[in-house]
C-alpha positions in Angstrom: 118.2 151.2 4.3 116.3 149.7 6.7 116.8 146.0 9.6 115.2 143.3 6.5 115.5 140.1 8.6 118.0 137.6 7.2 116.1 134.4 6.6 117.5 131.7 8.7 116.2 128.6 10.1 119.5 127.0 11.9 120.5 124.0 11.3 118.6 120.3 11.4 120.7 119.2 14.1 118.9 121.8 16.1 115.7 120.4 15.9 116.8 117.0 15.8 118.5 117.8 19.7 115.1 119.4 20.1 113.7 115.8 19.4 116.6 114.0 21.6 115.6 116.0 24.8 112.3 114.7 24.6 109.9 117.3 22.6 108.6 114.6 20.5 107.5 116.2 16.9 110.1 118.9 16.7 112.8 116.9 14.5 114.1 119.0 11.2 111.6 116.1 9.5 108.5 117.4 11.6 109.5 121.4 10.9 111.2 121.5 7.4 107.5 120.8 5.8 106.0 124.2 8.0 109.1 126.5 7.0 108.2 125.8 3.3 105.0 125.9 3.5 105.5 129.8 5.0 107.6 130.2 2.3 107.1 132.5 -1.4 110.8 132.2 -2.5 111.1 134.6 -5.5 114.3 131.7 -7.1 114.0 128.7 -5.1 111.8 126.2 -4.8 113.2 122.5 -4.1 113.0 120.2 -1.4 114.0 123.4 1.2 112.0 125.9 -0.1 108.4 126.7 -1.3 107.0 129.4 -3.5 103.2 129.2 -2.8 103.6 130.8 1.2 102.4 134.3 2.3 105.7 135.2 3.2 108.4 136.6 0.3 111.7 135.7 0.4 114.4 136.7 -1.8 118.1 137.5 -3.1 119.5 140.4 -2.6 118.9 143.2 -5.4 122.3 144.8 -3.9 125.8 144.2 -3.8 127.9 146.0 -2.7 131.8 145.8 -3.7 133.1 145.1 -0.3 130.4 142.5 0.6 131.7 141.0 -2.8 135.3 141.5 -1.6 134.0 139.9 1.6 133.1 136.4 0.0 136.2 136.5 -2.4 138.7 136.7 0.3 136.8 133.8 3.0 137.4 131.0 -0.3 140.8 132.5 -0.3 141.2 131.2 2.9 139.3 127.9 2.1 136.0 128.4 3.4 133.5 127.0 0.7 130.9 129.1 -0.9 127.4 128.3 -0.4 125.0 129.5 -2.1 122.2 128.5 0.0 122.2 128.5 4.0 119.3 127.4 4.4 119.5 124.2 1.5 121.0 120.8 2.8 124.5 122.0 4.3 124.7 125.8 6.1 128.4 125.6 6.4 130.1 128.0 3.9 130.4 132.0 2.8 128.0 133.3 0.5 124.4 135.8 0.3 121.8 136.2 2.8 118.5 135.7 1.3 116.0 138.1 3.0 112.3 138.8 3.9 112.0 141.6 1.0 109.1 141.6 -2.1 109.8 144.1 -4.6 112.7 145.6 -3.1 111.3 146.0 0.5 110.8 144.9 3.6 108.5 142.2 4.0 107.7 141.7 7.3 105.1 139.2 9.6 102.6 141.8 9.4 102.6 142.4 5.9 102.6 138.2 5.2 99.9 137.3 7.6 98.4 140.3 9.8 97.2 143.1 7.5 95.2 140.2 5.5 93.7 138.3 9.2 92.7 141.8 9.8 90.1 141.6 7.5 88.5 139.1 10.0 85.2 139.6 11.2 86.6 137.7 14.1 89.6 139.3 14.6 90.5 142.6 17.0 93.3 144.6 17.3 94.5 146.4 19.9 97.4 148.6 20.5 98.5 150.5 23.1 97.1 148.1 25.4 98.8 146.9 28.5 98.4 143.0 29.8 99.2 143.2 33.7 98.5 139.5 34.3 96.6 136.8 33.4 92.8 135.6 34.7 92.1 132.3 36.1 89.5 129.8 36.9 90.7 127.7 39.3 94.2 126.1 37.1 91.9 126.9 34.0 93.1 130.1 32.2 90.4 132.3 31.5 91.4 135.4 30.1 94.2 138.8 30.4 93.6 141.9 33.0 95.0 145.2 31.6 96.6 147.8 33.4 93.5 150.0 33.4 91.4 147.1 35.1 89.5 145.9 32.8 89.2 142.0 31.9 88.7 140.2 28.3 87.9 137.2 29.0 88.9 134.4 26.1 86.3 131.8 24.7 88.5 128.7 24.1 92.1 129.2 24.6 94.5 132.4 26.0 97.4 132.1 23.6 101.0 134.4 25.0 103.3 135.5 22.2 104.9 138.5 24.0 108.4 137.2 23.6 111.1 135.8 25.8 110.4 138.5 28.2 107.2 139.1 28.3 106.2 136.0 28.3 107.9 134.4 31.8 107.3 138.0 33.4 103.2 137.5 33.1 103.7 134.2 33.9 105.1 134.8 37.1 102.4 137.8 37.9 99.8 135.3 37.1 100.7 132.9 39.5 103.4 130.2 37.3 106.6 129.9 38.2 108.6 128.9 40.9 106.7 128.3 43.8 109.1 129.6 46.5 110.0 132.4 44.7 106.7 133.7 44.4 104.9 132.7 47.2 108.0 135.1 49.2 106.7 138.6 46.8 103.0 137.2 48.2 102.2 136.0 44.6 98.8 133.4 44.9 99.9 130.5 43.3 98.4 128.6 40.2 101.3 126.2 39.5 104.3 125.4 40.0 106.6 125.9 37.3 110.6 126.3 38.4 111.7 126.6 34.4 109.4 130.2 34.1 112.1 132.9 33.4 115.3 130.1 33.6 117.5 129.0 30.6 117.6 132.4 28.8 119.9 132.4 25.9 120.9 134.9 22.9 123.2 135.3 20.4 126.2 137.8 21.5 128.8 139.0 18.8 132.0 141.6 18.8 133.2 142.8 15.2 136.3 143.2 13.9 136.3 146.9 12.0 139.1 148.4 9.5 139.2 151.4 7.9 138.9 151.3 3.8 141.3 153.2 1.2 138.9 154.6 -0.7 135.2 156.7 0.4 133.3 153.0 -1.1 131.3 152.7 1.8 127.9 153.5 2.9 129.5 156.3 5.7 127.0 159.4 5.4 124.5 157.8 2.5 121.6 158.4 4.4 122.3 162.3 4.4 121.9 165.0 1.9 122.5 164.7 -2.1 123.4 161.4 -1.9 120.4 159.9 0.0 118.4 162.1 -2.5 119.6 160.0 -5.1 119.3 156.6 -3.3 115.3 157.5 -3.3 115.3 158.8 -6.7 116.7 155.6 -7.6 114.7 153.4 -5.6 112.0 154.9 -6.6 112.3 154.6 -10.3 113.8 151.2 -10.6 113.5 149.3 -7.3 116.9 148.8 -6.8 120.0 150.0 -5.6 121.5 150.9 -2.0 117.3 151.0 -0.4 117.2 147.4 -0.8 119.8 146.5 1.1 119.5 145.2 4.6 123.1 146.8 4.6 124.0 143.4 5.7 124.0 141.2 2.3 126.2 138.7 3.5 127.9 136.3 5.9 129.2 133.0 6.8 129.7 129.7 9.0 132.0 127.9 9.9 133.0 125.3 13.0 135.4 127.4 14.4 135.3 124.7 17.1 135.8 121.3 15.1 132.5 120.2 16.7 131.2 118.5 13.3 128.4 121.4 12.6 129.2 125.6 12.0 129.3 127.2 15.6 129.9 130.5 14.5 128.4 133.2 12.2 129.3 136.1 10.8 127.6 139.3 9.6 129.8 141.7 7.2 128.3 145.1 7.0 130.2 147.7 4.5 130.4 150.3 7.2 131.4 151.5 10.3 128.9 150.3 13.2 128.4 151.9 16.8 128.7 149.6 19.8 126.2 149.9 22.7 129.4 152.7 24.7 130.9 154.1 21.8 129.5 155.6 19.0 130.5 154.4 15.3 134.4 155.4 13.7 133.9 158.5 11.7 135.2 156.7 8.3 134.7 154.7 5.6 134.8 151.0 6.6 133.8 147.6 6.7 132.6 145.3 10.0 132.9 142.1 10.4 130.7 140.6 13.4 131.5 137.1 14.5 128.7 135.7 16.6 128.6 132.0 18.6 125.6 130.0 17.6 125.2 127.7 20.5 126.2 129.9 23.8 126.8 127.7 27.1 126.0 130.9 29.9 122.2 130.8 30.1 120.9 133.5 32.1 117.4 134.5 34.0 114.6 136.8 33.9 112.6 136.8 36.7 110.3 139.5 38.8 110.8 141.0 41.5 107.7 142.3 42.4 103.7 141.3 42.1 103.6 145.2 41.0 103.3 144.5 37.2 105.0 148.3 36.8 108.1 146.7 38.7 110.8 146.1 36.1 111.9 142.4 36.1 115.7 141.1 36.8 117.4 140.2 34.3 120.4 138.2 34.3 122.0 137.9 30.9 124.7 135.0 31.9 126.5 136.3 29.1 130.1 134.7 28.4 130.0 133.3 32.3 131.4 130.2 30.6 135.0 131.1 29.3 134.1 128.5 26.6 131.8 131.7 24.9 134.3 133.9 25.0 137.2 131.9 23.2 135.0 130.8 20.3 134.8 134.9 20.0 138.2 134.9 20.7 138.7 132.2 17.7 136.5 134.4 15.4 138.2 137.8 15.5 141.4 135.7 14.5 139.7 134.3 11.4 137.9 137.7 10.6 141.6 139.2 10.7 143.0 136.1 8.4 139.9 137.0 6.1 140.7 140.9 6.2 144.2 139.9 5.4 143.2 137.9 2.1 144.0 139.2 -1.0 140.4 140.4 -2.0 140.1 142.2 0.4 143.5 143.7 2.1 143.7 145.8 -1.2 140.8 147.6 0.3 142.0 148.0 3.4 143.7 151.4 5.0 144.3 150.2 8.3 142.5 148.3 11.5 140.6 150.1 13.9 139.0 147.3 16.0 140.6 145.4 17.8 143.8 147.4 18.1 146.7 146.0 15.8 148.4 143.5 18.2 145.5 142.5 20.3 145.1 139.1 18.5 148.7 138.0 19.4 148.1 138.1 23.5 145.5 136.2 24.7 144.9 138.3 27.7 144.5 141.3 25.8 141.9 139.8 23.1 140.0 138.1 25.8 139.5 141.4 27.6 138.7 142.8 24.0 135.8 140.4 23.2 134.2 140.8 26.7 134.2 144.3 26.6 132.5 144.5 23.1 130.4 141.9 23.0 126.5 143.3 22.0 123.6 141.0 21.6 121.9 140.1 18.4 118.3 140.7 19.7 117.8 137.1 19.7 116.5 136.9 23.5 114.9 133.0 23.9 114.5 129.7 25.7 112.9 131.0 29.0 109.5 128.9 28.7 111.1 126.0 26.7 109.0 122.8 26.1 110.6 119.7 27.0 109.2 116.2 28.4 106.9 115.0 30.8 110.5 113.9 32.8 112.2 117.8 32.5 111.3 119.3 35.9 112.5 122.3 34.0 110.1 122.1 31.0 107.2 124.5 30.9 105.3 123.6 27.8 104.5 120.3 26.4 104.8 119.0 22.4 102.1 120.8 21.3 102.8 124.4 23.5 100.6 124.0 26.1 101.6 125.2 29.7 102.2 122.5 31.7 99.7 122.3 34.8 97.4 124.6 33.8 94.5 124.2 30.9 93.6 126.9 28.3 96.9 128.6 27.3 99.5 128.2 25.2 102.8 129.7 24.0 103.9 130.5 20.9 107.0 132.9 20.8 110.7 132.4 21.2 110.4 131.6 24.6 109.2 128.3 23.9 112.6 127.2 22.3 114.4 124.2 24.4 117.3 125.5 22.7 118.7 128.5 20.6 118.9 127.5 16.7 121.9 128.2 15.4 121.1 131.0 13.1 118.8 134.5 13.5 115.3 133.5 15.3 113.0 135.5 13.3 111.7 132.1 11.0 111.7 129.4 13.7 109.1 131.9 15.6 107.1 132.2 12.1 107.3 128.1 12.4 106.4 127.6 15.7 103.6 130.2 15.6 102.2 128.4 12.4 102.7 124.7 14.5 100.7 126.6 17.6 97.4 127.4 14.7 97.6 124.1 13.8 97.7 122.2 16.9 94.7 124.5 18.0 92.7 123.7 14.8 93.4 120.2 15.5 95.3 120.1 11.9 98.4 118.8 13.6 98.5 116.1 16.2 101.2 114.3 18.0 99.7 111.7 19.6 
């Protein structure tokens, strides 16, 4: 059983307030068109999805009893099915589609890197460390690694290292905010205040109960049994190896905003927190994260020694707003435990205590002292308009104030979609090739 990326775009109004703020060509119109055109979906192919893209999506080949349980009991407490999260509405319980072909993982490399690195033009590298970035003047010119030595770029130097990366050589290169590093003795290139501000992520707790019976996937990874997972795998491509573990989920406006502001992730097992290893039982997890946090946080250096860690400030649930839409969630993952489909599963709660989601105080200390992140770390060099003093990149990726480089990672994001990050990066990466072949233009 391996992480298979759960294929989520958010929702239109994402890109539509994308739009609003001033990024002009990043409505759901301008990026719906791009996420298909990525797209090999193995059953659908409609107005949301495509079939003729390098990268496979797919339904899960898996289900397990209490994932089914799982979407029986959220209708029981009238929250629709949907069969589609992606398709016209995301609100509702239902599958996760995934990036798996044949009953594995399909991942970025598989879709587009192993067949570029056929490329006569095309080198890879690993194990190779950028320390900062070369300049002519404001013109970027190439990357310096750690061992000194310079490649110097022909056209364009295009950064996709990732919310942190990203701002960090930024900031060693000379782009950021002037004051700041002009104090560590940093020569400047231009001033950019928004470099390493407006980090956001996706934080969730998890409500976790015991089950009657030994259903789950507690201890299938060891001995005869994970024998026989293989043996079945490998004969029939199918069975408990093609799950992500996590085949389904939900969401919902918890808020009464008008849009979902919360998702779920229901794994049939037991799952470890970042202090506390996972309950030694047979189980099922519900995780409730909030799609649209309001504590940004900051990742900035601290040093012009690129072997200096950075400081990170996560900003996580600093507005109490955060942590009551958790606090609503582990109520409704309760009233969903407590449904008919699947309370006859059900031996007893472990997580939160029994009791906790009666006294306010108690819950509130209970989501802030078990909220993880969801790896979806974004937003710190977002694009914006030519009036954001804040904005870092233009419409079309390009660092503001400089010439020759781009971005094209999560970092760019103005704001966090509501939903897992791994496809809008595919998108905006496939917007960045385009924009440099001239293939898509927004003026």
């Amino acid at each position: 059983m391996g992480n298979v990326w759960r294929r989520r775009r958010g929702q239109s109004e994402d890109y539509d307030t994308w739009a609003q703020l001033g990024v002009r060509g990043w409505a759901y119109s301008d990026c719906l068109p791009v996420f298909r055109d990525l797209e090999n979906n193995e059953v659908l192919n409609d107005a949301y999805h495509g079939s003729d893209g390098d990268l496979h999506v797919s339904a899960p080949r898996n289900r397990h009893p209490l994932s089914e349980a799982f979407v029986k009991a959220a209708q029981e407490v009238g929250i629709p099915y949907n069969p589609d999260f992606n398709g016209a509405v995301q609100e509702g319980v239902g599958f996760y589609q995934t990036t798996t072909h044949n009953g594995r993982r399909w991942s970025a490399a598989q879709a587009f890197l192993r067949k570029a690195a056929k490329r006569s033009n095309l080198t890879i590298r690993t194990e190779t460390v950028v320390s900062r970035l070369t300049f002519d003047g404001t013109r970027a010119t190439g990357v310096e690694l750690d061992t000194g030595q310079t490649i110097t770029a022909r056209a364009e130097v295009v950064m996709c290292a990732g919310a942190f990366e990203t701002p960090r050589l930024l900031q060693l290169s000379g782009i950021g905010n002037a004051d700041e590093l002009r104090n560590l003795g940093i020569e400047m290139i231009c001033d950019l205040p928004g470099v390493g501000e407006n980090y956001q992520d996706h934080l969730e707790s998890t409500v976790q109960c015991e089950v009657n019976d030994p259903i789950s996937t507690f201890r299938h990874d060891k001995g005869v049994r994970a024998v026989m997972h293989m043996m079945h795998y490998l004969a029939t491509r199918r069975g408990l190896l093609t799950s992500n573990v996590c085949e389904t989920g939900e969401f919902i406006d918890i808020s009464g905003g008008g849009t979902p502001d919360m998702q779920f992730h229901v794994l049939p097992d037991m799952v470890a927190g970042l202090d506390r290893p996972a309950i030694d039982a047979h189980g099922i997890s519900i995780g409730r994260c909030f799609l649209r946090p309001a504590s940004p946080g900051s990742y900035k250096i601290r040093s012009a020694d690129p072997k200096e860690p950075a400081v990170f400030v996560s900003g996580a649930l600093t507005d109490r707003q955060d942590a009551e839409i958790l606090m609503r969630g582990v109520r409704k993952s309760i009233e969903i435990m407590d449904a008919p489909a699947l309370a006859r599963y059900i031996k007893r709660r472990h997580l939160p205590e029994p009791g906790v989601e009666t006294d306010d105080a108690a819950l509130e200390e209970y989501v802030r002292k078990t909220a993880k992140t969801l790896f979806h770390p974004s937003c710190t060099v977002k694009m914006g308009s030519d009036t954001d003093r804040m904005a870092c990149l233009d419409s079309e990726l390009r660092v503001r104030g400089v010439q020759g480089l781009r971005v094209c990672d999560a970092s760019a994001m103005p704001g966090l979609v509501s939903g897992n990050t791994n496809a809008p990066a595919m998108m905006i990466a496939e917007r960045d090739a385009r924009f440099i072949l001239g293939q898509d233009r927004l003026h």
